[in-house]
N, CA and C of each residue as an Amber inpcrd file, in Angstrom:
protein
   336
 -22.5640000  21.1720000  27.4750000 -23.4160000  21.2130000  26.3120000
 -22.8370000  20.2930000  25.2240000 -23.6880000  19.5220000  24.4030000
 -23.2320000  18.7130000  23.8670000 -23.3700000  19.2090000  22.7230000
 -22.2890000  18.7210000  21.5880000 -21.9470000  19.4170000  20.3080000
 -22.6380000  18.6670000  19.5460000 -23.5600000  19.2650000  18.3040000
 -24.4100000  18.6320000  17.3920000 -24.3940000  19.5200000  15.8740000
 -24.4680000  18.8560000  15.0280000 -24.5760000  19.2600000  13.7020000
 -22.7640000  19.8360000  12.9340000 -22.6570000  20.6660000  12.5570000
 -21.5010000  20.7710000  11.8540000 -20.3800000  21.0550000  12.9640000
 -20.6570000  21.3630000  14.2390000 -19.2830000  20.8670000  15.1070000
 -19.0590000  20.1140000  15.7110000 -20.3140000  19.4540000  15.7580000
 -19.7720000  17.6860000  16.2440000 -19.1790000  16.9800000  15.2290000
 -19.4270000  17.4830000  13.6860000 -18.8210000  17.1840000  12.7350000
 -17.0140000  17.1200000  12.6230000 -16.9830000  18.0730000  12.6390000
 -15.8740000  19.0830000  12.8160000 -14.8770000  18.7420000  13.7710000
 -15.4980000  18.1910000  15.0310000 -14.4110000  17.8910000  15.9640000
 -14.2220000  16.3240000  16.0430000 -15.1440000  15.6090000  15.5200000
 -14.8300000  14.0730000  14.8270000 -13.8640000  13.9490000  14.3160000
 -14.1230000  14.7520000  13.1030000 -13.1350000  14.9900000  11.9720000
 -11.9250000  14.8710000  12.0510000 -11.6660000  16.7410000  13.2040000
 -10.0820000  16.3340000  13.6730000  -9.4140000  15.3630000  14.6990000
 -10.5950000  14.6760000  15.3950000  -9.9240000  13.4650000  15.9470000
 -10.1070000  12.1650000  15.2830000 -10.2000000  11.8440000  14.0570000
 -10.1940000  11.1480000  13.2570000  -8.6480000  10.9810000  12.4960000
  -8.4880000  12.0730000  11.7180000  -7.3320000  12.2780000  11.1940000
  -5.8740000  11.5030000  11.7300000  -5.4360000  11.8990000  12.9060000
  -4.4210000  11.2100000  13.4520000  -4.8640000   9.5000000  12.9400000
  -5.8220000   9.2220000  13.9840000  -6.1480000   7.7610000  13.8840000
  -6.0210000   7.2980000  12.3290000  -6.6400000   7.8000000  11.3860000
  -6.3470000   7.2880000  10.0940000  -5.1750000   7.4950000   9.3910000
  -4.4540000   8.5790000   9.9710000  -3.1000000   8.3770000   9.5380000
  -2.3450000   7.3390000  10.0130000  -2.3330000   7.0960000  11.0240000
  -1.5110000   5.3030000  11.7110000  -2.1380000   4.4120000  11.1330000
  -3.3080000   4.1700000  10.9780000  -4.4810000   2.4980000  10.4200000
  -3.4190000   2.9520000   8.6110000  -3.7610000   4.4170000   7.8530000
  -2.8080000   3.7660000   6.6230000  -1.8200000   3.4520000   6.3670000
  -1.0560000   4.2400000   7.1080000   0.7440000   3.8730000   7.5860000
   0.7410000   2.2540000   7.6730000  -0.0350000   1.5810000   8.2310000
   0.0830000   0.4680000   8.7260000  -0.6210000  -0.6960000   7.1290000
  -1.5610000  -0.0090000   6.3030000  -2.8600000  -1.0120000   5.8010000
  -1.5500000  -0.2700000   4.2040000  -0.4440000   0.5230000   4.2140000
   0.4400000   0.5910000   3.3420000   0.9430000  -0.0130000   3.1980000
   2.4110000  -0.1590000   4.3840000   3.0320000  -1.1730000   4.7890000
   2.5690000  -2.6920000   4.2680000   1.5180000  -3.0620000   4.7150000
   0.8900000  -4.3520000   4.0220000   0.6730000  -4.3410000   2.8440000
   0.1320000  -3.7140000   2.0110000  -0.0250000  -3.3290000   0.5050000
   1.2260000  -3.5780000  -0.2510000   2.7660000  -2.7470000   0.2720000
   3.4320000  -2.8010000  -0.0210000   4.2890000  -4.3180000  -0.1120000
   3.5460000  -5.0720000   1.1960000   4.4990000  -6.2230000   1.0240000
   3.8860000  -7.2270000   0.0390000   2.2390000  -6.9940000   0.1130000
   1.6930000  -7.7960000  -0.7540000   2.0280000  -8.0500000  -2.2480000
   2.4860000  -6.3330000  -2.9010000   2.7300000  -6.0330000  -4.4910000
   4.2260000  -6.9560000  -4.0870000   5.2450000  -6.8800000  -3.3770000
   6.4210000  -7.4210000  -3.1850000   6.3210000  -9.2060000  -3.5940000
   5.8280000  -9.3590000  -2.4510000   5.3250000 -10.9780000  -2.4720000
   5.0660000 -11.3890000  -3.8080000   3.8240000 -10.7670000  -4.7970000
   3.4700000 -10.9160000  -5.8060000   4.4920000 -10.8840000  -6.9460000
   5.1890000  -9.8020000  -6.8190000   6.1290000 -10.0280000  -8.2870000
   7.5670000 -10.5800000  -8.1640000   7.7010000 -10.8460000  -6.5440000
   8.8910000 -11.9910000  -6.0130000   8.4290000 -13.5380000  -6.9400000
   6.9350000 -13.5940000  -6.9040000   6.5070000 -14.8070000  -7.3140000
   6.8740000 -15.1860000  -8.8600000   6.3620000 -13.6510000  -9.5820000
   5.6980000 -13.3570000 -10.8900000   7.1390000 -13.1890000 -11.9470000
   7.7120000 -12.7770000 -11.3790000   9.5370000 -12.7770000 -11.4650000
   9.9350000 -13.4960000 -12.6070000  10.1490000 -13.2540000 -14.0940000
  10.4180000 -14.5090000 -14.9830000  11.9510000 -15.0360000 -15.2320000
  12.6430000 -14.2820000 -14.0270000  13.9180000 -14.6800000 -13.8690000
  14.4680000 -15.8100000 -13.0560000  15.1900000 -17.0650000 -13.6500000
  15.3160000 -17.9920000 -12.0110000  16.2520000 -18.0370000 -11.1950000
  16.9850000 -16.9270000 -11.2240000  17.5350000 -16.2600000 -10.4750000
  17.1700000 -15.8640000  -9.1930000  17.7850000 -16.0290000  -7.9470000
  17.3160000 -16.0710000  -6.5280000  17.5800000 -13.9710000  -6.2410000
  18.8810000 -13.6610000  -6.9700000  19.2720000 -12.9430000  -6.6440000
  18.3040000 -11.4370000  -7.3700000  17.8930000 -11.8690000  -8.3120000
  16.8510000 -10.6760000  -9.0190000  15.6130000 -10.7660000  -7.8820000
  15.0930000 -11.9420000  -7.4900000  13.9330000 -11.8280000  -6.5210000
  14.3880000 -11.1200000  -5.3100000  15.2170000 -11.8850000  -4.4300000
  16.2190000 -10.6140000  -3.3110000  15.8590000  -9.1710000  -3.3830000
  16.0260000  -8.2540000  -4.7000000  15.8660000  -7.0100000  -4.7310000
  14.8630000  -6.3530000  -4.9740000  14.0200000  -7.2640000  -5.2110000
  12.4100000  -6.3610000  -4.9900000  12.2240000  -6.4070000  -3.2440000
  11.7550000  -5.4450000  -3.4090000  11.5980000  -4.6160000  -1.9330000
  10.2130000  -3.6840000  -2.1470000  10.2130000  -3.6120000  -0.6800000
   9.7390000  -1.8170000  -0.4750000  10.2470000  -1.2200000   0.5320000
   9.9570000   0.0500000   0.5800000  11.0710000   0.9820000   1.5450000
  10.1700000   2.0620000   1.6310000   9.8840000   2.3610000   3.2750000
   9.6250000   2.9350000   4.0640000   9.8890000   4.0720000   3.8430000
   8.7450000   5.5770000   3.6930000   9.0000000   6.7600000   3.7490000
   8.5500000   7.2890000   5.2560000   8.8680000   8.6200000   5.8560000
   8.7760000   9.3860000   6.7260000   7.3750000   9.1850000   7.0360000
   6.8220000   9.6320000   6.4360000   5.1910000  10.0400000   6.0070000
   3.9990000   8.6870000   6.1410000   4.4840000   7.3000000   6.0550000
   3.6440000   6.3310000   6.3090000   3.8460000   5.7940000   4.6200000
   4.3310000   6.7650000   3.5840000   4.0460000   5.8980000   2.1660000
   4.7900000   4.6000000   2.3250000   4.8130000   4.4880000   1.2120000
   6.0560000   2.9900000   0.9200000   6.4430000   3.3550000  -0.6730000
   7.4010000   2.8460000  -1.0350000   7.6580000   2.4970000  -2.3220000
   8.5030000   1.4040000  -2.6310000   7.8660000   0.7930000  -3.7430000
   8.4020000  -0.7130000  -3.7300000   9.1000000  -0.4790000  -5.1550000
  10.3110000  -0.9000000  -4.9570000  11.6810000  -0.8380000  -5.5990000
  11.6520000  -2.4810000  -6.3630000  11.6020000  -2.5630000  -7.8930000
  11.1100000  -3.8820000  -8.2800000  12.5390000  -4.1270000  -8.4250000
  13.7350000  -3.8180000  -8.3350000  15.3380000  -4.2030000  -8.8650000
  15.5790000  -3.1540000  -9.7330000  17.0450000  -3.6550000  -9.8340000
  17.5860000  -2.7670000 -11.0550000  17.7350000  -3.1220000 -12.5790000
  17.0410000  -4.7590000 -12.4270000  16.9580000  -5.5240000 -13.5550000
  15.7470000  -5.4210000 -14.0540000  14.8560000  -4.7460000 -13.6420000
  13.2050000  -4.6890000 -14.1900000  13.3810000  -3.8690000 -15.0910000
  13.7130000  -3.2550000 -15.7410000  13.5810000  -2.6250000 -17.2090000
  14.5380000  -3.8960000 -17.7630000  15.6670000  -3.7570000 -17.5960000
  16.1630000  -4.9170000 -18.8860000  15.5310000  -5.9460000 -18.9480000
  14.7870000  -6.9150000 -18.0670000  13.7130000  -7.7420000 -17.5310000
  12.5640000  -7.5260000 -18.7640000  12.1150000  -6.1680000 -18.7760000
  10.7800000  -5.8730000 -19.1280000  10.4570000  -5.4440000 -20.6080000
  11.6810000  -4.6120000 -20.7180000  12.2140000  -4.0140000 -21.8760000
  11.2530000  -2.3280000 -21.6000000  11.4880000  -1.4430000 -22.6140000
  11.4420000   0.0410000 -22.3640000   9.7460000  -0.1690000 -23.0000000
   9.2220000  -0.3680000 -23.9340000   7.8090000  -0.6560000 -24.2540000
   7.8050000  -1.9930000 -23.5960000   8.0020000  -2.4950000 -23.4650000
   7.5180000  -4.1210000 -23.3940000   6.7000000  -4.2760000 -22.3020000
   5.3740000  -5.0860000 -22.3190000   4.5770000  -5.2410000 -21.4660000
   4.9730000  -5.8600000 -19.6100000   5.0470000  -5.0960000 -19.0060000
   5.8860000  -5.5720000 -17.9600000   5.2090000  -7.0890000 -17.2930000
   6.0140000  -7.8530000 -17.0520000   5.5230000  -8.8320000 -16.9800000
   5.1510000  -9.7800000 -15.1460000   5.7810000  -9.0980000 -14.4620000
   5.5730000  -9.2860000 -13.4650000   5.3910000  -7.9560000 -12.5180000
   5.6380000  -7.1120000 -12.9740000   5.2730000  -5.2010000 -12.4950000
   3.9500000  -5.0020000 -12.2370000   2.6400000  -4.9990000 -13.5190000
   1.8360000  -5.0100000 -13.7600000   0.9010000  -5.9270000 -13.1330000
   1.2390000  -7.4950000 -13.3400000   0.3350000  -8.2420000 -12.8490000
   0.4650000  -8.4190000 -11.4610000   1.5380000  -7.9500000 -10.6530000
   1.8680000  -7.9940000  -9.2970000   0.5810000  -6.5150000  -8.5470000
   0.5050000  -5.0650000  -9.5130000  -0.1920000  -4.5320000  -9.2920000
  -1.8450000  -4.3870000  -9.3720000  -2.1620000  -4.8040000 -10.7460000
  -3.2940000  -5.2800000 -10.8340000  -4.0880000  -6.6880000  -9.8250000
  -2.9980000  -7.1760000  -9.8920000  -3.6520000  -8.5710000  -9.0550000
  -3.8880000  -8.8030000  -7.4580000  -3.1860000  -7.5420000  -7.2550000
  -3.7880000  -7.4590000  -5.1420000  -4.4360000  -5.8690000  -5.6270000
  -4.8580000  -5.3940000  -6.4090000  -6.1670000  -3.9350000  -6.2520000
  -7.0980000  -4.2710000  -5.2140000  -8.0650000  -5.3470000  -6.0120000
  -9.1750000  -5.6240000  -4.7930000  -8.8480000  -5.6960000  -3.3460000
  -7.7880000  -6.6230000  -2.8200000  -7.5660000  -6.8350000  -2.0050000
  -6.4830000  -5.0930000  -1.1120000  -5.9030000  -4.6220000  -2.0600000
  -5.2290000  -3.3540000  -1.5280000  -6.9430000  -2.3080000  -1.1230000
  -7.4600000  -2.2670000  -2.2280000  -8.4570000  -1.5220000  -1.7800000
  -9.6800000  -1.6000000  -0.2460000  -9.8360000  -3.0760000  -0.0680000
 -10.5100000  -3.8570000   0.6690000  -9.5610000  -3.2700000   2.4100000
  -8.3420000  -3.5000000   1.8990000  -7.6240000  -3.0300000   3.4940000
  -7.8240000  -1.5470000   3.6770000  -8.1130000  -0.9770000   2.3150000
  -7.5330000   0.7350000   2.8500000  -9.0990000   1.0470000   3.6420000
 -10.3740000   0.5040000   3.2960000 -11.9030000   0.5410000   3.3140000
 -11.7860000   0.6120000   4.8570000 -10.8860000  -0.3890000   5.3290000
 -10.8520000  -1.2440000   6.3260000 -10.1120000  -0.0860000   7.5750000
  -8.8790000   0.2050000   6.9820000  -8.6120000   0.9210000   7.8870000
  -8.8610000   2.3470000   8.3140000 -10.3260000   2.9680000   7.1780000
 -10.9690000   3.8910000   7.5410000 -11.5620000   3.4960000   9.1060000
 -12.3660000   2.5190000   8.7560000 -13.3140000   2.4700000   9.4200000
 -12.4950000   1.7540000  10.4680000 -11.5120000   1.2900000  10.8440000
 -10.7680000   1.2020000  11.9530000 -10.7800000   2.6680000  12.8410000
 -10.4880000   3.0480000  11.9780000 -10.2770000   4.5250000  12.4240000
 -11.2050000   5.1610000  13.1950000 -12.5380000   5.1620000  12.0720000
 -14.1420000   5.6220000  12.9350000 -14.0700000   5.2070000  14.2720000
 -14.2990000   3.6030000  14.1410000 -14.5750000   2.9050000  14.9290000
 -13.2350000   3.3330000  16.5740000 -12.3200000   3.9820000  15.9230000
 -11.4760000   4.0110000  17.4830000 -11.7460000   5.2370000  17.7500000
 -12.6340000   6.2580000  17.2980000 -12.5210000   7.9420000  17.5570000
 -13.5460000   7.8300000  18.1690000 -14.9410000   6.7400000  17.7900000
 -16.3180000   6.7870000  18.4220000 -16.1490000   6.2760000  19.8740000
């Protein structure tokens, strides 16, 4: 018997989940290197060695967190408009958002 209406729903659903947990793990990872890339660029230091320490780093869970140095506050100052933080984040949104869209429907698309 074939399942229709809220438990065909239902059992989509939970075979969905896994799958979209790996497609964001993965469409993070990229996000993360993108904000990296960006404020490696955006960087108003010409210093090789302040760019070096922006990173991101891998959690358990699929997050990321991107570590801008230990010089980005003295860099930025405590109010001061951050200058490569900000525009590194604002300036891949569209494009961060565009992958995460993406790896929903990766997802659909591998459960169907």
């Amino acid at each position: 018997m074939k399942k229709t209406g809220f438990k065909a729903t239902q059992s989509m659903l939970n075979k969905i989940t896994p799958a979209i947990e790996s497609q964001f793990a993965r469409a993070n990872k990229d996000n993360a290197e993108m904000i990296v890339d960006m404020a490696q660029v955006l960087i108003p230091v010409d210093r090789g060695v302040n760019r070096a320490l922006i990173r991101s780093i891998a959690g358990d869970d699929g997050s990321q967190l991107v570590d801008f140095g230990p010089k980005a506050k003295v860099i930025e100052g405590n109010r001061a408009p951050r200058p490569f933080v900000n525009p590194a984040i604002n300036g891949t949104e569209k494009a961060r958002r565009v992958r995460n869209r993406k790896a929903i429907k990766d997802a659909i698309k591998a459960v169907k």
